[in-house]
Biopython code that builds the backbone (N, CA, C, O; Angstrom):
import numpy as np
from Bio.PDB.StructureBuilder import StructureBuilder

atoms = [
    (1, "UNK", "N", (68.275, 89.329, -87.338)),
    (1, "UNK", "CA", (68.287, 90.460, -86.455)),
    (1, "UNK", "C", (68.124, 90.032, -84.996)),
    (1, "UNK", "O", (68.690, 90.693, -84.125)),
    (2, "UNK", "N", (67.357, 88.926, -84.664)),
    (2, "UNK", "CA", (67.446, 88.652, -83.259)),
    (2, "UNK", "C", (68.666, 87.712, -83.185)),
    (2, "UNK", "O", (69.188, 87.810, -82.075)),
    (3, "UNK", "N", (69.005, 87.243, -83.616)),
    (3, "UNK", "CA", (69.640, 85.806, -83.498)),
    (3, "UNK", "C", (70.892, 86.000, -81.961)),
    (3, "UNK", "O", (71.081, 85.094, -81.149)),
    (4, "UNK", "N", (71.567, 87.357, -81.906)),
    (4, "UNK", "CA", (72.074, 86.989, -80.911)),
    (4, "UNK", "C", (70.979, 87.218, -79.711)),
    (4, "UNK", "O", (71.320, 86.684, -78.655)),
    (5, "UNK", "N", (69.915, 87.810, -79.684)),
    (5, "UNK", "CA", (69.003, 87.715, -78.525)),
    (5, "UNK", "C", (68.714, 86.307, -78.590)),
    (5, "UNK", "O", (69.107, 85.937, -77.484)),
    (6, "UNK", "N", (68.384, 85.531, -79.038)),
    (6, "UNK", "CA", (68.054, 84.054, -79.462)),
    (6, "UNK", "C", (69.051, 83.167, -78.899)),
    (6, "UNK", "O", (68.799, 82.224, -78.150)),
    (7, "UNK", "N", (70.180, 83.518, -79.294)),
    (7, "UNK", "CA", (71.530, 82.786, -78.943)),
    (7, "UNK", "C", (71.840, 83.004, -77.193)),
    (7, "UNK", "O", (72.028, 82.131, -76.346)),
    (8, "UNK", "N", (71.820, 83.985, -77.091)),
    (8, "UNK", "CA", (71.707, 84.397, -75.671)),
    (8, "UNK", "C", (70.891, 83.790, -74.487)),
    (8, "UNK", "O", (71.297, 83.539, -73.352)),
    (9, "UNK", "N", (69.513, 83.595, -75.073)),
    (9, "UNK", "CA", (68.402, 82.853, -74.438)),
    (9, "UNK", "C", (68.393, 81.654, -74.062)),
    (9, "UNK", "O", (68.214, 81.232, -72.919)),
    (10, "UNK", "N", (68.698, 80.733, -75.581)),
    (10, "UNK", "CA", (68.663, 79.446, -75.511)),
    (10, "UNK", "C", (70.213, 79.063, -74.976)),
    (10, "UNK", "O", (70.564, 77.893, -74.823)),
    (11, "UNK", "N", (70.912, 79.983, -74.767)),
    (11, "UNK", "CA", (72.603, 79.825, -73.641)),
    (11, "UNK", "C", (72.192, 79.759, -72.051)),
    (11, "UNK", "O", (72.628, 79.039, -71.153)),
    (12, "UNK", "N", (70.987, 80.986, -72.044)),
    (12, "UNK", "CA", (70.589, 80.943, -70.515)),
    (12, "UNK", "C", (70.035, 79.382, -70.453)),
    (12, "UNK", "O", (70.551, 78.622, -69.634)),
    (13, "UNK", "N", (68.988, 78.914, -71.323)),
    (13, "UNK", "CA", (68.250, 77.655, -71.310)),
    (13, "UNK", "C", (69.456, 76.753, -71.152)),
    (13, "UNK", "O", (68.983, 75.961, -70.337)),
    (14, "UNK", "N", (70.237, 76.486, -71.292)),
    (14, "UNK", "CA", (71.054, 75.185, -71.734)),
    (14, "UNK", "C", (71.766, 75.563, -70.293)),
    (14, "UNK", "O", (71.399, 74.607, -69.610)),
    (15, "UNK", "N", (72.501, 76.326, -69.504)),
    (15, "UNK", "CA", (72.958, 76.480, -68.411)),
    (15, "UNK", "C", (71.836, 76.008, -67.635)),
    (15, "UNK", "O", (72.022, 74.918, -67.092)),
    (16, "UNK", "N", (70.677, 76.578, -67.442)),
    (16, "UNK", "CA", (69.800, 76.256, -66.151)),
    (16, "UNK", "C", (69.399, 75.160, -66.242)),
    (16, "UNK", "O", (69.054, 74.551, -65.230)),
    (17, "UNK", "N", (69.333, 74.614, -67.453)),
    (17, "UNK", "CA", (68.954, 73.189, -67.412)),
    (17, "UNK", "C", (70.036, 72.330, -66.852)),
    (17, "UNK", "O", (69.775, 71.686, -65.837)),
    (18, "UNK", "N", (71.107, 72.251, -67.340)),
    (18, "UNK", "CA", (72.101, 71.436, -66.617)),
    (18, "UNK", "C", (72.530, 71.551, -65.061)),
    (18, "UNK", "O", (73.047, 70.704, -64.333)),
    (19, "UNK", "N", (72.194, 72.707, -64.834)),
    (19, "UNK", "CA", (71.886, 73.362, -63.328)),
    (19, "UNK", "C", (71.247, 72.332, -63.174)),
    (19, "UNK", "O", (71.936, 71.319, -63.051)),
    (20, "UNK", "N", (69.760, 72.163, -63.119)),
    (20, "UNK", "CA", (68.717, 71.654, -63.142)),
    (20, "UNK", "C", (69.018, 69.808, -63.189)),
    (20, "UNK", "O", (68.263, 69.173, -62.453)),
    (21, "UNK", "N", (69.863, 69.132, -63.849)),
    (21, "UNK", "CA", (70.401, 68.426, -64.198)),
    (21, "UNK", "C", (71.069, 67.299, -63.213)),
    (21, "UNK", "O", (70.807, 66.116, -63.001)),
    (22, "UNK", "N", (72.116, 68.270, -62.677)),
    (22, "UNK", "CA", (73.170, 68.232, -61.570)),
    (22, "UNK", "C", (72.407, 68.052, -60.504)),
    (22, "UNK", "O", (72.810, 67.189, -59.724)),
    (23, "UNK", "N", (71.229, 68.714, -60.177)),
    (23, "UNK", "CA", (70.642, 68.984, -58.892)),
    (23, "UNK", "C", (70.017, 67.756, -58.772)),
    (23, "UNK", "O", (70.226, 67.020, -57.807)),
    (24, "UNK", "N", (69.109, 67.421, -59.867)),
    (24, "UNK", "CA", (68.817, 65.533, -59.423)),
    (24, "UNK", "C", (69.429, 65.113, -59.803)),
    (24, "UNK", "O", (68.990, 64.000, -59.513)),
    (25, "UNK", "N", (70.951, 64.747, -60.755)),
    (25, "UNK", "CA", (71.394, 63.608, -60.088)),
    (25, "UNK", "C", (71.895, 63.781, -58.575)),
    (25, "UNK", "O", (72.168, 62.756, -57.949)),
    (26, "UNK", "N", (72.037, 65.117, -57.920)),
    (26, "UNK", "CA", (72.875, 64.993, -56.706)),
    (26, "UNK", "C", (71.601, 64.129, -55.872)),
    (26, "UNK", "O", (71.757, 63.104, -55.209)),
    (27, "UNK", "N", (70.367, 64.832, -56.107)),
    (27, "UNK", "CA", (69.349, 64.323, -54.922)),
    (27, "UNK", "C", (69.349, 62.793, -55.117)),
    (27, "UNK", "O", (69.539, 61.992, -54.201)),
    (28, "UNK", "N", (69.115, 62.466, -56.417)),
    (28, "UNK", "CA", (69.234, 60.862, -56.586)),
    (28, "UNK", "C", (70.317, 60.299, -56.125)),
    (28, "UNK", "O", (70.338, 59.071, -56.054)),
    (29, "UNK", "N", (71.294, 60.959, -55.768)),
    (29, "UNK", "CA", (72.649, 59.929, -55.558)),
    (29, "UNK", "C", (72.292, 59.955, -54.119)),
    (29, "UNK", "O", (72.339, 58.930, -53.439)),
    (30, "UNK", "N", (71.838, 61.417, -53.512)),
    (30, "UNK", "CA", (71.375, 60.962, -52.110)),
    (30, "UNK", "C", (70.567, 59.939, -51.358)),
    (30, "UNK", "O", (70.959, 59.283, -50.393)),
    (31, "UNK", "N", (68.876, 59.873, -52.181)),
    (31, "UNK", "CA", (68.607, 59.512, -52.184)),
    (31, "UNK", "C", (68.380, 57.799, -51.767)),
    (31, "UNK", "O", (67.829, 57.065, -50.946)),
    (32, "UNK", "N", (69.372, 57.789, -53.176)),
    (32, "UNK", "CA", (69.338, 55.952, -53.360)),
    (32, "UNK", "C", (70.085, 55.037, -52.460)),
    (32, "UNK", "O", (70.158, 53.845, -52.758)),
    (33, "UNK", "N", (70.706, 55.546, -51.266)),
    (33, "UNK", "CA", (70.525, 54.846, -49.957)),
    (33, "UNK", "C", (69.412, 54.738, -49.347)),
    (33, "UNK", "O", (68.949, 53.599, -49.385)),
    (34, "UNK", "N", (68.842, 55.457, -48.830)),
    (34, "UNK", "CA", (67.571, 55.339, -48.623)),
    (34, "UNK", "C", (66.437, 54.909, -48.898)),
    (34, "UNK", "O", (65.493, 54.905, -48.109)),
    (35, "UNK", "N", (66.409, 54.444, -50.216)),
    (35, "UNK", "CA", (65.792, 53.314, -50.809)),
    (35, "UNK", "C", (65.992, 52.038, -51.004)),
    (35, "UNK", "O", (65.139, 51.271, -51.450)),
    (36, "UNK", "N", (67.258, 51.702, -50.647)),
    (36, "UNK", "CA", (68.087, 50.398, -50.675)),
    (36, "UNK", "C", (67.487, 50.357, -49.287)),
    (36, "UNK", "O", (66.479, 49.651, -49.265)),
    (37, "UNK", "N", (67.788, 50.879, -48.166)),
    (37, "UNK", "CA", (67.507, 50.727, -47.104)),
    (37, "UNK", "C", (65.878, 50.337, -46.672)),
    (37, "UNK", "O", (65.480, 49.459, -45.907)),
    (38, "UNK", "N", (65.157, 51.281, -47.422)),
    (38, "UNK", "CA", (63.684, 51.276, -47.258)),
    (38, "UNK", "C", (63.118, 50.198, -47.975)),
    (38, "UNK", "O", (62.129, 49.734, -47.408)),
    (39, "UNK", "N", (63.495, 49.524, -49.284)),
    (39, "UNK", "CA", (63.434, 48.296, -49.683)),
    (39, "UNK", "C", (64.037, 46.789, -48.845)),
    (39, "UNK", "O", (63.603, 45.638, -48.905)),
    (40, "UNK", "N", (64.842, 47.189, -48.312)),
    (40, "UNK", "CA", (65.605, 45.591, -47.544)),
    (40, "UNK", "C", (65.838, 46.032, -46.490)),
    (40, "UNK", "O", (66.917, 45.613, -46.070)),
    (41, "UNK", "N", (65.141, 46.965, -45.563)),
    (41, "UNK", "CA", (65.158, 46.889, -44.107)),
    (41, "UNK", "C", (64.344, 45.693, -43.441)),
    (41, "UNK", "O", (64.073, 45.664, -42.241)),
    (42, "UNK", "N", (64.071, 44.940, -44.145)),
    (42, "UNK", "CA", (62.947, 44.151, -43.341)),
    (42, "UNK", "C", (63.872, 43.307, -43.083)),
    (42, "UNK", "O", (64.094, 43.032, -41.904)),
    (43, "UNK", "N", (64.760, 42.594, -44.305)),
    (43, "UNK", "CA", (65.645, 41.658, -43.814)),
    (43, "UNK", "C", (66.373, 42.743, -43.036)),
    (43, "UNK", "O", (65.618, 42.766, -42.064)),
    (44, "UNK", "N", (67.088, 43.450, -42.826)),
    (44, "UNK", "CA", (68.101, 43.960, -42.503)),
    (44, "UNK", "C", (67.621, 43.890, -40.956)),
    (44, "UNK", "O", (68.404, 43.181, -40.325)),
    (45, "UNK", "N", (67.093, 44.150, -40.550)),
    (45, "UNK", "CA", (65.763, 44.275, -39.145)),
    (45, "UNK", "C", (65.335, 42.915, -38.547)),
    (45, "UNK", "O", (64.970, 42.719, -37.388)),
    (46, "UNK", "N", (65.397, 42.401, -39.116)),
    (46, "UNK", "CA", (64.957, 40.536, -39.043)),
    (46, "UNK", "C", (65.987, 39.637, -38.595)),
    (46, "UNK", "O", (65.965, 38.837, -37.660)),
    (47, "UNK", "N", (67.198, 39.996, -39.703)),
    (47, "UNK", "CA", (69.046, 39.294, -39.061)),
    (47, "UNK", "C", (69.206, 40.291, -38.088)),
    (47, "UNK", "O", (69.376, 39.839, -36.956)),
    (48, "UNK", "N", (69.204, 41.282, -38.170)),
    (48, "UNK", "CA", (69.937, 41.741, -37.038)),
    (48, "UNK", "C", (68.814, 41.753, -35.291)),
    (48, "UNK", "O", (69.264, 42.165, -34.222)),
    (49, "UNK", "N", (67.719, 41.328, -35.439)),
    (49, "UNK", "CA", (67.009, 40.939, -34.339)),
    (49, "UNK", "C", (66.994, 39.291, -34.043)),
    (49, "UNK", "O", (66.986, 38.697, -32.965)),
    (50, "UNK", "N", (66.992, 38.908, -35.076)),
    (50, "UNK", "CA", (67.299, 37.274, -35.210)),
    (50, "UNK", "C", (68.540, 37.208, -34.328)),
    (50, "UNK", "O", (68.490, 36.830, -33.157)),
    (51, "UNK", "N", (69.807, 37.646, -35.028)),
    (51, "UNK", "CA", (71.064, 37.830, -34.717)),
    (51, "UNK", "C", (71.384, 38.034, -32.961)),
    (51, "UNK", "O", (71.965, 37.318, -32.145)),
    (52, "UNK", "N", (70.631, 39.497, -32.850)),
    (52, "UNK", "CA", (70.753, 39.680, -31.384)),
    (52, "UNK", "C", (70.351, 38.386, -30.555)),
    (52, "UNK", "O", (71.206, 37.979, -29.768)),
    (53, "UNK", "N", (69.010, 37.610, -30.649)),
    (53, "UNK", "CA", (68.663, 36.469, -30.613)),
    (53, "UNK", "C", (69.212, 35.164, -30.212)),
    (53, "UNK", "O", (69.089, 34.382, -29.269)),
    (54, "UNK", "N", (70.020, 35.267, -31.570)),
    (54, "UNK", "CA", (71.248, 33.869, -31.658)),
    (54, "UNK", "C", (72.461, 34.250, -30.674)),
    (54, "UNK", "O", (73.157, 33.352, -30.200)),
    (55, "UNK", "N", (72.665, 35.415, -30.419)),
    (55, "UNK", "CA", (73.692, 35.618, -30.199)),
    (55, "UNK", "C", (73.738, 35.148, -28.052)),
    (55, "UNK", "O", (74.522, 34.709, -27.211)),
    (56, "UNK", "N", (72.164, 35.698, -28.183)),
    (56, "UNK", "CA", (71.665, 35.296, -26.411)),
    (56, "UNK", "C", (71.342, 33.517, -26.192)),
    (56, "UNK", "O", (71.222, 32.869, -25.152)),
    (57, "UNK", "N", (71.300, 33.273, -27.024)),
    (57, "UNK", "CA", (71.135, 31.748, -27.162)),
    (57, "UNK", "C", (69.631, 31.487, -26.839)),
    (57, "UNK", "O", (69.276, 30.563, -26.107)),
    (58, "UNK", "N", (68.983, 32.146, -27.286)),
    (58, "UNK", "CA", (67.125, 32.227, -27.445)),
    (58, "UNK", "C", (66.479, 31.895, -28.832)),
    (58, "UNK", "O", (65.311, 31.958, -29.215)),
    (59, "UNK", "N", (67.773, 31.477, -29.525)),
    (59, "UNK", "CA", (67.428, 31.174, -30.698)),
    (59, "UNK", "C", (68.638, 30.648, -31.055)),
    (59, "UNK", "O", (69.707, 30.849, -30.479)),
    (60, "UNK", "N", (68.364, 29.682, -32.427)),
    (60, "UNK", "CA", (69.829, 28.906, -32.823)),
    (60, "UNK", "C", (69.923, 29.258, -34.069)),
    (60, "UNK", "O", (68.913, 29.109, -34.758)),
    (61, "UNK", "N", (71.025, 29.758, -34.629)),
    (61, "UNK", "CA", (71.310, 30.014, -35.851)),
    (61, "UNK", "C", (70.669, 29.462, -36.755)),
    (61, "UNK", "O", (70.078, 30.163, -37.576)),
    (62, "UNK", "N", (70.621, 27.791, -36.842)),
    (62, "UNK", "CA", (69.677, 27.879, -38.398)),
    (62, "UNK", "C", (67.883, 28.320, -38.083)),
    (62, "UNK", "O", (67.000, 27.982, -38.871)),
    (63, "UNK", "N", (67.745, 28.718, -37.443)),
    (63, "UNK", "CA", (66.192, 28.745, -37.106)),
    (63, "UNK", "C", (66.357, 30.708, -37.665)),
    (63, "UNK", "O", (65.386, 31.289, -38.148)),
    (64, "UNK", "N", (67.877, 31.492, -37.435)),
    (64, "UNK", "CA", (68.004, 32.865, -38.329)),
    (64, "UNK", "C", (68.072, 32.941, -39.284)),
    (64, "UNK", "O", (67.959, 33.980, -39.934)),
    (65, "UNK", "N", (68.314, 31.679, -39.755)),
    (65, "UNK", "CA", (68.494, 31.914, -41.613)),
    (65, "UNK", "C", (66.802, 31.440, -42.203)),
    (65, "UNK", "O", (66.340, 31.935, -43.232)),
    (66, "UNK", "N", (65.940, 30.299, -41.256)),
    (66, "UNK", "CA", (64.798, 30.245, -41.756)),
    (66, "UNK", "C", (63.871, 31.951, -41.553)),
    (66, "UNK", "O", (63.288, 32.471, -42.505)),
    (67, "UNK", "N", (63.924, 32.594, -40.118)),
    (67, "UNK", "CA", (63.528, 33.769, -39.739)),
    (67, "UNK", "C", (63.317, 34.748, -41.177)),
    (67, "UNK", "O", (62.341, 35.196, -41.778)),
    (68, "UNK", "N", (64.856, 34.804, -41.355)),
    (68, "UNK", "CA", (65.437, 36.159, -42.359)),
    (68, "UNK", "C", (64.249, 35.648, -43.867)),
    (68, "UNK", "O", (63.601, 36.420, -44.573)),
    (69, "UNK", "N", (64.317, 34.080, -43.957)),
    (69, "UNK", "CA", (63.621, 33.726, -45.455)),
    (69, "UNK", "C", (62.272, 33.616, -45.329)),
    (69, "UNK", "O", (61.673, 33.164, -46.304)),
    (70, "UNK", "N", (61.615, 33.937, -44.309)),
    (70, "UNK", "CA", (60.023, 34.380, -44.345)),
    (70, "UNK", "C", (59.876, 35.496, -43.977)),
    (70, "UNK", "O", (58.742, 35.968, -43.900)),
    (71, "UNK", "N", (60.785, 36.090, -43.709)),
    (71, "UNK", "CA", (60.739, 37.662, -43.975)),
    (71, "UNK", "C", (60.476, 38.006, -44.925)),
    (71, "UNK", "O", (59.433, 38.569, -45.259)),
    (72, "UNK", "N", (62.111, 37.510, -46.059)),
    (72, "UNK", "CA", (62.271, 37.954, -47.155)),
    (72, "UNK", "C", (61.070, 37.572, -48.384)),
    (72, "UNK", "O", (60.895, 38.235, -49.407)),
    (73, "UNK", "N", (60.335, 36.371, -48.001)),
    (73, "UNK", "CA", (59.406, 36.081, -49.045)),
    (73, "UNK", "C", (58.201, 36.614, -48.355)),
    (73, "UNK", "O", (57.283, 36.724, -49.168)),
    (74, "UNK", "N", (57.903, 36.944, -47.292)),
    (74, "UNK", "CA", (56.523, 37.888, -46.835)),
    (74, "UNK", "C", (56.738, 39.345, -47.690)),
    (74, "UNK", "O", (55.775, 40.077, -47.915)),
    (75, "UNK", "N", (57.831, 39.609, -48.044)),
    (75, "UNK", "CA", (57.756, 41.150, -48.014)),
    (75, "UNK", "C", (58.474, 41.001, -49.685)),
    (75, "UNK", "O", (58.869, 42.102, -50.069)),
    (76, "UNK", "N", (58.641, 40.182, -50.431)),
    (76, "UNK", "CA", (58.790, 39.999, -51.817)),
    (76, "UNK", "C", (57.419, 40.391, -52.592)),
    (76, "UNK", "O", (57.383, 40.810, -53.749)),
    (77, "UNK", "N", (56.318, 40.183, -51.765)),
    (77, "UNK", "CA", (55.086, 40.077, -52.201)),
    (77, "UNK", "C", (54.497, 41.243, -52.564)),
    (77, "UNK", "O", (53.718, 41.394, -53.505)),
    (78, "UNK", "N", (54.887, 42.078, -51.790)),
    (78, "UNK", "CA", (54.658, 43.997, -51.393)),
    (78, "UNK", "C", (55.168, 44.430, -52.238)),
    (78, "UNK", "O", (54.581, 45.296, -52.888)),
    (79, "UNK", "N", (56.826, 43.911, -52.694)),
    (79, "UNK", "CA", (57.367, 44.852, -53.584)),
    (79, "UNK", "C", (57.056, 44.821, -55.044)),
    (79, "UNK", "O", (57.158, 45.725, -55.873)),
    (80, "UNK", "N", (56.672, 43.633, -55.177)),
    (80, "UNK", "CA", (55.954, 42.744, -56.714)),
    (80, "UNK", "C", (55.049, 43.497, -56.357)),
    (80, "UNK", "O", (55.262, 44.310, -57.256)),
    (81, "UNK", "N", (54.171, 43.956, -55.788)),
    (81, "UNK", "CA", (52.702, 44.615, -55.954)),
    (81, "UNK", "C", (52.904, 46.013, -56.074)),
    (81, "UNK", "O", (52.036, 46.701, -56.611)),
    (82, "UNK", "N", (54.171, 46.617, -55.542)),
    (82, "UNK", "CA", (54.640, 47.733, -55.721)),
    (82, "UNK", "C", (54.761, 48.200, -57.165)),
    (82, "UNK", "O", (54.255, 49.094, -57.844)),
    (83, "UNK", "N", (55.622, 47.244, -57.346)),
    (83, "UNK", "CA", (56.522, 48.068, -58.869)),
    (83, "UNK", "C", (55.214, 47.653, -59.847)),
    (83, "UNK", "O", (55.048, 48.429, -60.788)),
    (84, "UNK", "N", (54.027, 46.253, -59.726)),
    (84, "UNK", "CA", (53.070, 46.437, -60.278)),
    (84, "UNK", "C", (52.369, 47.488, -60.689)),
    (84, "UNK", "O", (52.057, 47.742, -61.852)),
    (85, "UNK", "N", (52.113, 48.114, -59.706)),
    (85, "UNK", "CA", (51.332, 49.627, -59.812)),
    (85, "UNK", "C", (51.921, 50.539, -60.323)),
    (85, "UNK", "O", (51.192, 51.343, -60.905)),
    (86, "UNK", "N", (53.612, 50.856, -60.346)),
    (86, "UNK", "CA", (53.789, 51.571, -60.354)),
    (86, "UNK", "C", (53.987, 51.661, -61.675)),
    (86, "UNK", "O", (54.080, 52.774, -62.194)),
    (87, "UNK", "N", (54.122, 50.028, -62.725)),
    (87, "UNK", "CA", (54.139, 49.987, -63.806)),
    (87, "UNK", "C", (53.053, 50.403, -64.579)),
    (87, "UNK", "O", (53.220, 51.118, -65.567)),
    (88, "UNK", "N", (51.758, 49.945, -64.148)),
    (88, "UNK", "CA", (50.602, 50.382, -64.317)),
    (88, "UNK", "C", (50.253, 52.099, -63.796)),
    (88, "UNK", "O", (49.047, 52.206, -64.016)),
    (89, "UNK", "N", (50.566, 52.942, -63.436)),
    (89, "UNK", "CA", (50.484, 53.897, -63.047)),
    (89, "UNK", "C", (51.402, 54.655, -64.095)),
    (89, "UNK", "O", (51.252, 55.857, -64.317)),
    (90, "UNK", "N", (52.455, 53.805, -64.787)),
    (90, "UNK", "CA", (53.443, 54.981, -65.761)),
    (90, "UNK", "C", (52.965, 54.702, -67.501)),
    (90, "UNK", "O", (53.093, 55.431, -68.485)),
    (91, "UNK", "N", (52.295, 53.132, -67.323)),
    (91, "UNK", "CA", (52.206, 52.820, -68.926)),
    (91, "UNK", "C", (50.517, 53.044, -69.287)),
    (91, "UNK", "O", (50.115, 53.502, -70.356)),
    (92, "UNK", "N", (49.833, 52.708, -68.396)),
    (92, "UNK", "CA", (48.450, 53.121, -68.658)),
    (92, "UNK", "C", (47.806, 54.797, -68.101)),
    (92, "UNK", "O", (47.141, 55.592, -68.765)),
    (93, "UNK", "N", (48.257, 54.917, -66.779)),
    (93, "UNK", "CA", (47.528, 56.591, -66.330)),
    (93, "UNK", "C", (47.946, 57.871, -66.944)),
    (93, "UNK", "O", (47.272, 58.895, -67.054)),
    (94, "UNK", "N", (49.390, 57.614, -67.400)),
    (94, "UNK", "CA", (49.732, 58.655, -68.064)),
    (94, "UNK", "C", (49.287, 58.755, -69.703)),
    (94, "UNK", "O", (48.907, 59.680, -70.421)),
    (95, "UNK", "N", (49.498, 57.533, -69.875)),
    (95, "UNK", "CA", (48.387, 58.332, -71.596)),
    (95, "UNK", "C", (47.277, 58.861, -71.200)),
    (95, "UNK", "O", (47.000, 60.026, -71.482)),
    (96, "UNK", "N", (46.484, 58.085, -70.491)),
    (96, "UNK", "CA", (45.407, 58.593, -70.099)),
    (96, "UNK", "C", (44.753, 60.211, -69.500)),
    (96, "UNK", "O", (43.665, 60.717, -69.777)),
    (97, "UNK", "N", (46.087, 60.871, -68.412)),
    (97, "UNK", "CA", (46.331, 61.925, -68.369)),
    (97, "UNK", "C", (46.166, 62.620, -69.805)),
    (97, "UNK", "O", (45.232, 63.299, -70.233)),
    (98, "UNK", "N", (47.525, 62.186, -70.494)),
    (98, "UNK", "CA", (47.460, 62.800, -71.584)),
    (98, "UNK", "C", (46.474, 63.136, -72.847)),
    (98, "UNK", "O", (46.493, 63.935, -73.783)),
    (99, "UNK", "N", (45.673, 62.189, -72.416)),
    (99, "UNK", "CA", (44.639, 61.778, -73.791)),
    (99, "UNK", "C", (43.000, 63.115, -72.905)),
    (99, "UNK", "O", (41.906, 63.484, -73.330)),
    (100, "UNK", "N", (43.685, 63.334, -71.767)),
    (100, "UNK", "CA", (42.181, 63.794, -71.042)),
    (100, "UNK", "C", (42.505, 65.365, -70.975)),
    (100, "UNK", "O", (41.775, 66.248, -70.525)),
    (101, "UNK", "N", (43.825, 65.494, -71.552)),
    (101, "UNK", "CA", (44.330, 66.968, -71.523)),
    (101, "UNK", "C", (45.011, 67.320, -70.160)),
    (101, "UNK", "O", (45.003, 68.527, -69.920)),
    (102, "UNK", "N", (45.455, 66.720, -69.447)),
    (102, "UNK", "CA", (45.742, 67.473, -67.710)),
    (102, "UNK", "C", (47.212, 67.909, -67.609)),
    (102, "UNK", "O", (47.633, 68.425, -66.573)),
]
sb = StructureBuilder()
sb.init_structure("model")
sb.init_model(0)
sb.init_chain("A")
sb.init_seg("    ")
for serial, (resi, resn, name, xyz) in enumerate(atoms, 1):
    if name == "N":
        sb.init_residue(resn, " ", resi, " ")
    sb.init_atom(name, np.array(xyz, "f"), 0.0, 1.0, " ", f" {name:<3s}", serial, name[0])
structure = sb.get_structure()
């Protein structure tokens, strides 16, 4: 006796969800420049100040490629400590959430 009220419902559910769906992948597709960017701006910021640099002759090219690689390994360190946490923040806090009722 309900079934087309039922059918009806879980039709609205299955539309808004894919609504729902669409909408982050769009934000994620936006997004994920901005994280490429926000992850490797340091080099990106480093050659291209290095660069300006080399280019004034205040600096000599191989001294931009050493520049760019203590950049890149100063700030390797951050992101390893990053995704650390963040691993630890998804495999341990959330059971924990879960186990505490929240």
């Amino acid at each position: 006796a309900r079934e087309p009220t039922e059918a009806t419902t879980f039709a609205h559910f299955l539309a808004v969800h894919d609504h729902l769906q669409e909408r982050g992948a769009m934000i994620y597709r936006l997004l994920q420049p901005l994280r490429a960017m926000l992850e490797h701006g340091v080099e990106i910021g480093s050659l291209w100040y290095g660069g300006t640099l080399a280019l004034r002759g205040d600096m000599q090219f191989g001294e931009l490629a050493s520049a760019v690689l203590i950049a890149q390994s100063a700030f390797d360190g951050a992101r390893y400590a990053r995704a650390t946490a963040c691993a630890v923040s998804a495999n341990a806090l959330g059971p924990l959430t879960q186990m505490a009722g929240c």
